[in-house]
NURODO-18856 format. One record per residue (C-alpha): residue in one letter; x, y, z. Coordinates in steps of 0.05 Angstrom, whole numbers, padded with zeros to 5 digits, always signed. Layout:
<sites>
AXYZ ...
</sites>
This chain:
<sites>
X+00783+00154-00204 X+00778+00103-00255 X+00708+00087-00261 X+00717+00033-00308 X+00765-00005-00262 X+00712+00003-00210 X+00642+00029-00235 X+00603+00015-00159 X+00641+00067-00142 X+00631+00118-00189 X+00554+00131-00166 X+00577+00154-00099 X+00624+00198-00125 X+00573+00226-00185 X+00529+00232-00115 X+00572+00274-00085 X+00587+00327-00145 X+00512+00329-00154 X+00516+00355-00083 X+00557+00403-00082 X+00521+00427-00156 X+00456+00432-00124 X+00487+00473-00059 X+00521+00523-00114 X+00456+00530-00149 X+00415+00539-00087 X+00453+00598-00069 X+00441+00630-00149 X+00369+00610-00137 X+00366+00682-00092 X+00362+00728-00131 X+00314+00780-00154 X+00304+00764-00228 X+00237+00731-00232 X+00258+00694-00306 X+00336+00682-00279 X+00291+00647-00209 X+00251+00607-00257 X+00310+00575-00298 X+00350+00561-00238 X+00289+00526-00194 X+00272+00481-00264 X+00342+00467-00258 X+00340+00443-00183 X+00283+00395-00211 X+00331+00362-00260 X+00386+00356-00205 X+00337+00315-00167 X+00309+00276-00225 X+00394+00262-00235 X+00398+00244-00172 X+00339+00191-00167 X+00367+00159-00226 X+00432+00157-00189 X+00399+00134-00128 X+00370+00066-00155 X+00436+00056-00198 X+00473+00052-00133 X+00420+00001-00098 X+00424-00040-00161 X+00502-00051-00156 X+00487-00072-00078 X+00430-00125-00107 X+00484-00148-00159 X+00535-00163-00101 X+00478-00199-00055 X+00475-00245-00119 X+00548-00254-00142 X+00555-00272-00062 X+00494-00326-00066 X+00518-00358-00135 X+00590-00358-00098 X+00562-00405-00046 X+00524-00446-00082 X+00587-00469-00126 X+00625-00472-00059 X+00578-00531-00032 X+00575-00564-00098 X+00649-00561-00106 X+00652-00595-00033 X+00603-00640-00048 X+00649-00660-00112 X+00713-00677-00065 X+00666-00719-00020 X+00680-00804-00017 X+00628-00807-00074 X+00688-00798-00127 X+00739-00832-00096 X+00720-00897-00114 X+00744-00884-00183 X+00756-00970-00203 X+00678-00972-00178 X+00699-01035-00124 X+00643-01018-00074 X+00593-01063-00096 X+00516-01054-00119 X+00483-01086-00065 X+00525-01057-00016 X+00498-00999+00038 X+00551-00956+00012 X+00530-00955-00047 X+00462-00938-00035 X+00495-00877+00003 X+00532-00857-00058 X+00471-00861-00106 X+00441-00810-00057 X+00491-00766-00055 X+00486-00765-00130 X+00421-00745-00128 X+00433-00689-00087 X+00486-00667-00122 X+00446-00661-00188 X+00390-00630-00143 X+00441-00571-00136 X+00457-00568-00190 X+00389-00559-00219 X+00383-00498-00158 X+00441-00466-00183 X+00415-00467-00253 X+00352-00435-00228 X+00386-00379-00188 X+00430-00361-00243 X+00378-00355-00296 X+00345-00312-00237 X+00403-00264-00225 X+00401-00257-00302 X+00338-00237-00305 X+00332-00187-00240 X+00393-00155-00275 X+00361-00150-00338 X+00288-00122-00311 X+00332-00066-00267 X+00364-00040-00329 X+00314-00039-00369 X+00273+00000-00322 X+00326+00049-00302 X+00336+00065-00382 X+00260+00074-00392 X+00251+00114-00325 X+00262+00185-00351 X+00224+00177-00421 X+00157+00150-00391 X+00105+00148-00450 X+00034+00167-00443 X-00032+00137-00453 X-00038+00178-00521 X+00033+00164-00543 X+00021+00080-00519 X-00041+00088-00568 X+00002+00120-00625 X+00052+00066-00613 X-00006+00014-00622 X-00024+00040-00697 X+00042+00044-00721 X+00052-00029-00681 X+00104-00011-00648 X+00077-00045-00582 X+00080-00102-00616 X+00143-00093-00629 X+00156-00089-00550 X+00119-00146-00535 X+00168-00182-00585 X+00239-00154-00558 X+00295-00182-00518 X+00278-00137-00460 X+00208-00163-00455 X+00236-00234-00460 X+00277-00218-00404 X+00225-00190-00359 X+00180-00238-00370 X+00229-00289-00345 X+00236-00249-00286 X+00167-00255-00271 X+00178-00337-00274 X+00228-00329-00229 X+00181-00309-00175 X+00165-00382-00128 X+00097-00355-00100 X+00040-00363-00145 X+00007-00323-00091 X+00046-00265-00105 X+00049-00276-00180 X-00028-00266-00176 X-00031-00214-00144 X+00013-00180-00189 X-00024-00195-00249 X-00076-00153-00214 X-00037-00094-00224 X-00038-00099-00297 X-00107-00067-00300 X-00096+00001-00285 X-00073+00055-00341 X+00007+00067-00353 X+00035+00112-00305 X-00019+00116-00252 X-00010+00127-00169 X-00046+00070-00142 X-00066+00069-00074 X-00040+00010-00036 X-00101+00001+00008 X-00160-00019-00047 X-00109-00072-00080 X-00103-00101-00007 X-00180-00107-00011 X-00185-00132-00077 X-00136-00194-00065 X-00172-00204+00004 X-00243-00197-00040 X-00217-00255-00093 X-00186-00297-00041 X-00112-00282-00069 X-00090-00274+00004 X-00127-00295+00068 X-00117-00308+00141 X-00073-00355+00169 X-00053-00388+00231 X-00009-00332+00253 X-00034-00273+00207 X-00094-00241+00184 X-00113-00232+00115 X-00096-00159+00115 X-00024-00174+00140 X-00007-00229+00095 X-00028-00177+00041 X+00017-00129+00072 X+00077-00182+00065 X+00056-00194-00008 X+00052-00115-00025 X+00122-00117+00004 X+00153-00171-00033 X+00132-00141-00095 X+00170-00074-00066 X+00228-00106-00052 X+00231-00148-00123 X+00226-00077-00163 X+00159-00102-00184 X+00125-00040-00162 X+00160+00028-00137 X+00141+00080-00091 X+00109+00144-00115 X+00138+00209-00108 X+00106+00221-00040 X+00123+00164-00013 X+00198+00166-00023 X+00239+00168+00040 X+00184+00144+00083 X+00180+00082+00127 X+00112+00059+00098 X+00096+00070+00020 X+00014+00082+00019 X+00013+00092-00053 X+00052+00064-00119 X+00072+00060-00197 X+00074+00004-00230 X+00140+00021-00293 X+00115+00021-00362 X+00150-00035-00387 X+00134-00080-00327 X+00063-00060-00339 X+00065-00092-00414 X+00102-00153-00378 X+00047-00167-00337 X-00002-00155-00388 X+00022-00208-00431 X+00039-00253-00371 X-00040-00245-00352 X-00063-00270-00427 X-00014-00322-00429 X-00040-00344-00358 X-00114-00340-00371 X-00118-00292-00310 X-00147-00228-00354 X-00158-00211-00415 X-00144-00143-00456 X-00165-00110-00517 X-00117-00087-00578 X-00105-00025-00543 X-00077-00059-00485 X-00135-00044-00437 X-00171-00092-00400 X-00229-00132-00428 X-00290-00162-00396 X-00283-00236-00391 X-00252-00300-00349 X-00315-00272-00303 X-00287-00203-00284 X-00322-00141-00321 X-00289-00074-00320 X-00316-00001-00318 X-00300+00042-00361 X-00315+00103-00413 X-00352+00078-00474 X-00348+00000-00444 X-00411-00033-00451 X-00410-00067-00387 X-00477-00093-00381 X-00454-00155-00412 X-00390-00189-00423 X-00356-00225-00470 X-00344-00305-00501 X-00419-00324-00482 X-00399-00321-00409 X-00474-00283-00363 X-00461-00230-00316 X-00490-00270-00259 X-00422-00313-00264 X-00385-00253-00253 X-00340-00251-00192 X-00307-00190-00197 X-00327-00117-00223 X-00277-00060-00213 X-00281+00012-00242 X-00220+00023-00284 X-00235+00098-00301 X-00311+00110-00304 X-00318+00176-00271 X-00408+00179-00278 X-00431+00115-00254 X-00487+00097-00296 X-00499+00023-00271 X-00571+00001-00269 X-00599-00033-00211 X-00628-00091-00250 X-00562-00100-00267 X-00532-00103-00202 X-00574-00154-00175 X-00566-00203-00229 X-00492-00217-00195 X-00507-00262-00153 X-00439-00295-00152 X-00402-00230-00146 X-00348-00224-00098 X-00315-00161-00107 X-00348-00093-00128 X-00307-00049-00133 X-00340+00017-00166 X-00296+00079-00118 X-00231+00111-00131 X-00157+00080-00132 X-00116+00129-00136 X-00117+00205-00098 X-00110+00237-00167 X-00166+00284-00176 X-00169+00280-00253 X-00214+00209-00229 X-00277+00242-00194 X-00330+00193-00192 X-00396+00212-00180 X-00469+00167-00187 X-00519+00184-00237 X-00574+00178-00191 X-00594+00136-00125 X-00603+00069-00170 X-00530+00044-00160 X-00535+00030-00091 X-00611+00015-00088 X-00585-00050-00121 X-00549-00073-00055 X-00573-00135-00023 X-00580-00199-00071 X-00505-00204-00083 X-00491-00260-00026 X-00433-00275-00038 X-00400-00208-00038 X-00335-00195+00002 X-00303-00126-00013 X-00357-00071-00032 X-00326-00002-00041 X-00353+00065-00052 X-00288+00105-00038 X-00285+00184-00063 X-00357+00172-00098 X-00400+00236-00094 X-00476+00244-00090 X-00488+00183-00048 X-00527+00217+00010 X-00549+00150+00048 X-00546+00073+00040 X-00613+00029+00036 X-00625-00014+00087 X-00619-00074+00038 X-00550-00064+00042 X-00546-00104+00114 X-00571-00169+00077 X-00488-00171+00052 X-00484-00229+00095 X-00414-00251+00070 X-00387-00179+00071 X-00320-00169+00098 X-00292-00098+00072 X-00334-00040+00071 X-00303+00019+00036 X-00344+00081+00044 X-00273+00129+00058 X-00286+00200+00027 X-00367+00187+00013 X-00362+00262+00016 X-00441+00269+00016 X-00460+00213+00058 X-00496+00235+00123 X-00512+00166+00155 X-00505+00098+00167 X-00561+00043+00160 X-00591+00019+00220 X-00580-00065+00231 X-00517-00060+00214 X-00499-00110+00266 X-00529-00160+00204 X-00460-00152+00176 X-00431-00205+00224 X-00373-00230+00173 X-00344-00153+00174 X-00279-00141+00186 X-00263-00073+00150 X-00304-00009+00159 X-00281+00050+00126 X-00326+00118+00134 X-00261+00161+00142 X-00265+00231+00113 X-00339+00222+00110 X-00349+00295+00143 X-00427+00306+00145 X-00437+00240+00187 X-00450+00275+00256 X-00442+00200+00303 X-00443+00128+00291 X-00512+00081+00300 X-00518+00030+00353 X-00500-00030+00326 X-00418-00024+00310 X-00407-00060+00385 X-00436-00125+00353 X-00394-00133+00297 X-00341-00180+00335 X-00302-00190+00274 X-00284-00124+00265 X-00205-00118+00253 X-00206-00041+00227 X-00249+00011+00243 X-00233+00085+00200 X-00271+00147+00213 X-00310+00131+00275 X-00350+00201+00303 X-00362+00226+00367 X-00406+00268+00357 X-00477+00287+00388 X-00496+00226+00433 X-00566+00204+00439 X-00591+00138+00451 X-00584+00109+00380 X-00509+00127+00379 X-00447+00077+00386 X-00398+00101+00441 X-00324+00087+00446 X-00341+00052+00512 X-00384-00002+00472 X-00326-00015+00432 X-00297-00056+00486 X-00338-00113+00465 X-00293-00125+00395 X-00237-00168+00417 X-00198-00163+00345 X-00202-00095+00333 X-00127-00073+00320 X-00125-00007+00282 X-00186+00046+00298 X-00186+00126+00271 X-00240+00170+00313 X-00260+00243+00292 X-00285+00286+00355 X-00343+00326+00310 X-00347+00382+00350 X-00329+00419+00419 X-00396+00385+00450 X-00370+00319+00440 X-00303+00330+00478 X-00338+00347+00528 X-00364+00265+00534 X-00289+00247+00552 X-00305+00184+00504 X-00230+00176+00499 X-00226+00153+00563 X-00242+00088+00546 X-00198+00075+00494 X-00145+00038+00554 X-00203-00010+00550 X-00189-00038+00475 X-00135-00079+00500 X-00106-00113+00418 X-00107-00042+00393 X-00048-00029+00354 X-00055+00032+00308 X-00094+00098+00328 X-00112+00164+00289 X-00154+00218+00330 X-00173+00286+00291 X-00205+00330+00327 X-00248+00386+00296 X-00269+00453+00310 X-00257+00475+00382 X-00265+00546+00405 X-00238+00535+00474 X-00160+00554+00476 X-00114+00506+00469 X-00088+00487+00544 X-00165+00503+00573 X-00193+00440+00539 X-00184+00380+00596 X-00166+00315+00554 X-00174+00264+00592 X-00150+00202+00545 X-00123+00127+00559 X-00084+00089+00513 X-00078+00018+00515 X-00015-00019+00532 X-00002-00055+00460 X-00007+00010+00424 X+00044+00008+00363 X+00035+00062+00324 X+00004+00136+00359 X-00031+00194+00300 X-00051+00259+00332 X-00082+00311+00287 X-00097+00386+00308 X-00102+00370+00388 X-00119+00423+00425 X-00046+00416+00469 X+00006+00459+00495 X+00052+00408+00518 X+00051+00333+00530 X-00002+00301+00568 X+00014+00255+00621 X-00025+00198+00578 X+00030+00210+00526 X+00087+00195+00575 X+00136+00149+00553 X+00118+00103+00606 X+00055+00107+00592 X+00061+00085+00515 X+00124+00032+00520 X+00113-00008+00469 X+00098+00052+00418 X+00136+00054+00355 X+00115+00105+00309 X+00092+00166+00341 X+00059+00229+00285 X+00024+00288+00308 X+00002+00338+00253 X-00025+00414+00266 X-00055+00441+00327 X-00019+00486+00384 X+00040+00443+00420 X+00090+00484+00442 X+00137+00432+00465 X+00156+00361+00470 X+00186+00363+00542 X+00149+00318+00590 X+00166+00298+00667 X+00178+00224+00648 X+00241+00188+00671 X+00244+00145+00616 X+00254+00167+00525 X+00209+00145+00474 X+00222+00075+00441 X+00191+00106+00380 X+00227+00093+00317 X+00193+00124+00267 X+00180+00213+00287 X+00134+00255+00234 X+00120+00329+00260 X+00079+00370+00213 X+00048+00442+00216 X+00066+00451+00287 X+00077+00532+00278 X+00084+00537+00354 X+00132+00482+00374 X+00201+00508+00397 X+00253+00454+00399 X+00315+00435+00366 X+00359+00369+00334 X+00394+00370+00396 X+00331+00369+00436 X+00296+00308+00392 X+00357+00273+00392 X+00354+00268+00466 X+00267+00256+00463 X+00275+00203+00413 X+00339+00170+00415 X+00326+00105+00386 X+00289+00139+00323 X+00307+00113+00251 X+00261+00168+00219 X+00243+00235+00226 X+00204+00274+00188 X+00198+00347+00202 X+00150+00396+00151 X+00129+00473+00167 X+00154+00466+00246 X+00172+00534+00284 X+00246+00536+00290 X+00259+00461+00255 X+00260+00476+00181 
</sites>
């Protein structure tokens, strides 16, 4: 084929020899030869890294189309425009007071209105093309932190920040219409080159500053949803590894080069500022934690109780005093948890001070703890947060309980104690926070009169996604999830269950959805087969449908009706016996399956 006659079509065909390479070398890969094993599996990883290289080449050739098509167009309406009655009146015998010619002076106008357009979408195209070719050549020779620092004495980066390429992807970032959007990418230009960033805590910290926020039709978590996935589409931001071929990307990695992009697009702005080594700087009232940063004060005579954001960059022992803490009193977002799952970022507190120092900040609207060790308990202080909307606390590892009065919190709409194993049940109060919109890590666990039930969640009207962890065998006992048919807006739900002794099949689960359920998690449920709650009829309008570990043995049920669900993900389900054939018939309407460590399905 001649590939320069017709180079869309030469990925495809590079595809398919990859292929068949990677089948050939599969079969070498058995052998006995522990060094001849070696070779051929690093060779495997190369194949793929070819092949994701391949992979976006072939997407950007379908973008470059969508554009040729939309410039195409837009000349076709100018060009009719052009043959209109406006030119055909080339001895100008209409006269100037006439209503004709008022018509023709507007038509004019419009034409030279397009034209302006089709300037602006060309010097767009050129600059899309331009930012997905430079990434694509700097995707397999990613620098590091020590080599962007080496880079910076010998000035190189300067260099960068003074090429073509950079010209070209900083235009791309003007091409962008939504100032929304372009602040909240500028966010991104915070965290260190090459980092997984959890999607989650940027939601929160656009939410916290007021980038993104409810509207008539939305709430502020889905309009940040819709921004997170406008930047995804644009090639701002790409999925990381583990998030590759799945219908929702949790996680993220900003390119190196569009990192430096948005670095300088922030200083130009005024939106952050950075220091010579291309880290972020305290000032424009947001201070950043991190090693060796003195961040007890901040910079250009600005006081920290102006500040309206703080956010841990990479501080791992949080040394923050609580005087300090409660001089910011305009503080909106305090962020001092993890953002990314890497484990090289442990955080961990010094000593009980930090969060001693909740309570004066009144403005505050995102407060997260996530993945921060040693915090055993929260002062009651912390219920004076009257304008507190997100509470992180996910992976508090050491926390054991929740303050009581939490009902204060009346603004909350995000509460987060997921993965928060050593709290044993939830305190009376939850049922009176009617904002509530997400709910994570809610325990049943030993019930007593100062505990929150399922059944009192009935009362919160908005609540649309809610995770529960059944503690123990005593609490499944309760039949709590019984009264989950009662939550009648819910739209996402995660139950785990924990340690139960019983045999799976002997434990009586006695569980009600509600109606507008979208999206269904099950995690180690003590089943055999499918519960009649589970029924397709009883779950129409469910789309997405995951159920990792515990003791199912088959997906058969004695429903009339399939699944809707589009979206299938079966993990560690050692026992379950059932084939394509079979889950083709289950789940015909599916657009994604996802099958890891299933008896007879790998």
């Amino acid at each position: 084929m001649a590939i320069r006659i017709k180079p869309d079509q030469a990925v495809p065909v590079l595809l398919d020899r990859l292929r068949k390479a990677k089948e050939y070398n599969g079969q070498r890969t058995r052998t006995d030869d522990a060094d001849d094993a070696d070779y051929l599996n690093s060779l495997n990883s190369k194949f793929e890294e070819i092949e994701a290289e391949l992979i976006r080449m072939n997407k950007l050739f379908s973008r470059i189309k969508g554009w040729e098509k939309d410039v195409i167009e837009k000349f076709c309406e100018l060009e009719q425009k052009l043959d209109d009655d406006v030119f055909k009146d080339p001895e100008m015998k209409t006269k100037v007071k006439d209503p004709e010619m008022k018509t023709k002076v507007q038509q004019l106008d419009d034409i030279t209105s397009d034209v302006e357009e089709l300037k602006k979408l060309i010097a767009k195209v050129h600059a899309e093309v331009a930012r997905q070719l430079t990434m694509i050549s700097t995707e397999s020779t990613k620098q590091s932190t020590e080599v962007s620092k080496e880079w910076v004495g010998l000035g190189i980066e300067d260099k960068i920040f003074e090429s073509e390429a950079m010209h070209n992807l900083f235009a791309s970032f003007h091409c962008v219409e939504s100032s929304q959007v372009k602040m909240c990418l500028l966010c991104l230009s915070i965290f260190p080159e090459n980092s997984e960033i959890k999607k989650r805590p940027v939601i929160y910290w656009w939410i916290g500053e007021g980038l993104v926020a409810k509207n008539a039709n939305k709430t502020a978590d889905e309009v940040g949803e819709e921004v997170f996935q406008d930047l995804l589409n644009e090639g701002f931001i790409k999925p990381s590894k583990e998030n590759h071929n799945t219908p929702s990307v949790n996680s993220f990695i900003v390119d190196p080069w569009i990192r430096r992009m948005l670095i300088l697009a922030a200083k130009k702005h005024g939106f952050l500022t950075f220091s010579e080594q291309r880290t972020p700087s305290n000032g424009l009232r947001r201070a950043f934690l991190r090693p060796g940063n003195e961040y007890y004060g901040v910079n250009n005579g600005e006081r920290v109780e102006d500040l309206l954001t703080v956010f841990n960059v990479d501080e791992q022992i949080l040394k923050t005093r609580k005087e300090w803490l409660e001089k910011l009193q305009k503080v909106e977002v305090l962020h001092l948890g993890r953002w990314t799952s890497s484990p090289k970022y442990h955080i961990e507190v010094e000593n009980q001070q930090l969060v001693d120092g909740f309570g004066s900040q009144k403005h505050l609207k995102y407060l997260s703890l996530r993945g921060i060790s040693r915090i055993e308990n929260l002062p009651r202080s912390i219920v004076k947060l009257i304008s507190l909307k997100i509470l992180d606390l996910r992976a508090c590892h050491n926390l054991e309980k929740l303050p009581q009065g939490i009902s204060a919190l009346k603004n909350l709409t995000h509460l987060d104690v997921s993965e928060c194993y050593l709290l044993e049940n939830m305190p009376k109060g939850i049922e009176n926070l009617l904002s509530l919109q997400v709910l994570k890590g809610f325990v049943i666990g030993r019930s007593g009169k100062s505990s929150c039930k399922i059944s009192d969640l009935n009362r919160l009207k908005n609540l649309r996604k809610l995770s529960v962890r059944i503690g123990n065998e005593e609490a499944q006992q309760e039949d709590q999830l019984g009264s989950l048919g009662n939550l009648s807006d819910l739209r996402i739900l995660t139950i785990s269950w924990g340690v139960i002794s019983s045999e799976p099949g002997q434990v009586s689960l006695r569980v009600s959805l509600p109606g507008s359920l979208r999206k269904l998690d099950l995690r180690c449920a003590p089943l055999r087969a499918v519960p009649e709650w589970m029924w397709p009829g009883k779950v129409e309008n469910l789309e997405k449908l995951y159920i990792t570990g515990g003791s199912l043995e088959s997906l058969a049920h004695g429903d009339s009706q399939n699944w809707k669900v589009k979206c299938v993900r079966l993990k560690y389900l050692k026992k379950l016996l059932i084939d394509e054939a079979d889950l083709a018939s289950l789940f015909p309407e599916h657009m994604w399956l996802q099958k890891i460590s299933c008896h007879e399905m790998d």
